[in-house]
N, C-alpha and C positions, 0 to 999 in steps of 0.2 A: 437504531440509527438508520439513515435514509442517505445515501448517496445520489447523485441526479448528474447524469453526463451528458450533452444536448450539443447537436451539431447542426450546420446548415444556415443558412444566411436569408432564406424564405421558405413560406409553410409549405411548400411542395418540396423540398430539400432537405425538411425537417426531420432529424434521428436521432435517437438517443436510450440509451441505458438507466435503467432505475434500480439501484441496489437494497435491499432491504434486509437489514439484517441485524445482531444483536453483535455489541463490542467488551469484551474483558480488557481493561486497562491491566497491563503487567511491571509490575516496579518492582518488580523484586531483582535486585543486582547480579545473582548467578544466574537467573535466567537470560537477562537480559546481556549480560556478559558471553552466553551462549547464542544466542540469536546475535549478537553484532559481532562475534567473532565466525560465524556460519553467513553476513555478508564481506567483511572482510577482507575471506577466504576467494570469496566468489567471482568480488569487484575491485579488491584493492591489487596494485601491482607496484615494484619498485621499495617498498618495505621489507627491511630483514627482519628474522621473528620477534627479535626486543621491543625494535622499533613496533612492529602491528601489535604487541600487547600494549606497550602503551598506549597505540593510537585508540583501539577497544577500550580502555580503561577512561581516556579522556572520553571516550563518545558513550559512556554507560552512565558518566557522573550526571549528567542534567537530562535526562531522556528516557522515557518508558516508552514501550510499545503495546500495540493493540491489537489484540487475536477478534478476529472479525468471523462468525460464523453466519452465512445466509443462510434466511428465511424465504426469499425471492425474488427473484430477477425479471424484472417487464421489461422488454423492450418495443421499439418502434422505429417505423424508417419508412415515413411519407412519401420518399421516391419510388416504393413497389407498388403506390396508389397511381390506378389509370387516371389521367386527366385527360 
């Protein structure tokens, strides 16, 4: 998989990040009950513990996630070009 982030509004302002990498799709329900209870934890606030398991459990029924390991990163940034 290829990611591409690009910034700048003209070619001498021109930057951006190229991601290159390979993705595992993960559906498997205890994993992924583990990873969304690990953000959660992280980000959610204002939830007592019943409540953020269920809120995990509702956010694990339609949703997998993807382990993203890089291959290589190019980047670039036309503004450290003399003109």
């Amino acid at each position: 998989m290829t990611c591409l982030v690009e910034d700048g509004d003209s070619y001498e302002k021109l930057r951006g990040v190229e991601l290159i990498a390979r993705g595992e799709v993960i559906d498997d329900k205890d994993a992924l009950r583990t990873i969304a209870r690990s953000l959660f934890e992280r980000y959610e606030t204002g939830f007592g513990a019943d409540q953020g398991e269920e809120y995990i459990n509702f956010m694990v029924a339609k949703r997998v996630a993807v382990r993203i390991d890089f291959d290589d990163v190019v980047s670039w940034d036309h503004r450290k070009i003399a003109g």
